[in-house]
Structures are given as C-alpha cells and as structure tokens.
N, C-alpha and C positions, 0 to 999 in steps of 0.2 A: 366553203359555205354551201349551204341542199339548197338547191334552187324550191321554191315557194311550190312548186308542183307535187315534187316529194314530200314537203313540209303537209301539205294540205291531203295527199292521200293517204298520208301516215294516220290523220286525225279520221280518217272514216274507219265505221266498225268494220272489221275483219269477217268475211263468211265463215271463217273456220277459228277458235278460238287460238292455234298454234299461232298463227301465221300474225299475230301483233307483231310491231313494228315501234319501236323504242327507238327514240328521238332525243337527242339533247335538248330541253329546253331553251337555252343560253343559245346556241349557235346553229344547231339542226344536224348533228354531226349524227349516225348512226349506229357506229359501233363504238365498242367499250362504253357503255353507257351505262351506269351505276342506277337500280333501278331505286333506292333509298333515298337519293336526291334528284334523280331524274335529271342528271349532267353527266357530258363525258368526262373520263379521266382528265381532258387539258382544260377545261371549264373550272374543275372541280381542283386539280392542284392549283390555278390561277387563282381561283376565287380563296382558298383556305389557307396561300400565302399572302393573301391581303388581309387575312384575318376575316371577312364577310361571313363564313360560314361559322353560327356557335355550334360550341364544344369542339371543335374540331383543330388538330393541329399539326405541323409538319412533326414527324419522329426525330428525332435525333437520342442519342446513343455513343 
C-alpha cells in the first residue's frame, strides 16, 4: 500500500507536464497502472474476475 504522503502528492499539479504521477485508484499502487481505468494491473484482474468491471472479461481460448 503508498503511504497517504505519496497518495496526496501524486494529486498536486506537476511543474512540468511530463512528470504526472499515475496512481492506482483502488489501492495507490504506482506502476502498471492502466490509464483507461485508472487501476493497476492487480486491481483491475481482481475487479474483472468478479465480474465489477462492464464489458470486460478474462480471455480464454
């Protein structure tokens, strides 16, 4: 879990427009962070094997 420190200066504007800082919503996790749902990868399989997320589904094949 990002300690609430990270969480909060993640949320201030950026000096420089590169330097944004993408945030899991769901858990505050930083990397792999899918910017379409704004969740990380372990968020986003968790939430779309409980079915939470529409239109979305595990592959299978």
């Amino acid at each position: 879990m990002a300690t609430t420190a990270w969480m909060n200066k993640s949320k201030l504007a950026p000096k420089f427009k590169c330097r944004v800082v993408r945030r899991c919503q769901v858990c505050g996790r930083s990397r792999a962070v899918y910017r379409k749902f704004r969740m990380c990868r372990v968020c986003l399989r968790d939430k779309a094997n409980w079915g939470l997320i529409p239109g979305l589904k595990k592959a299978s094949w």
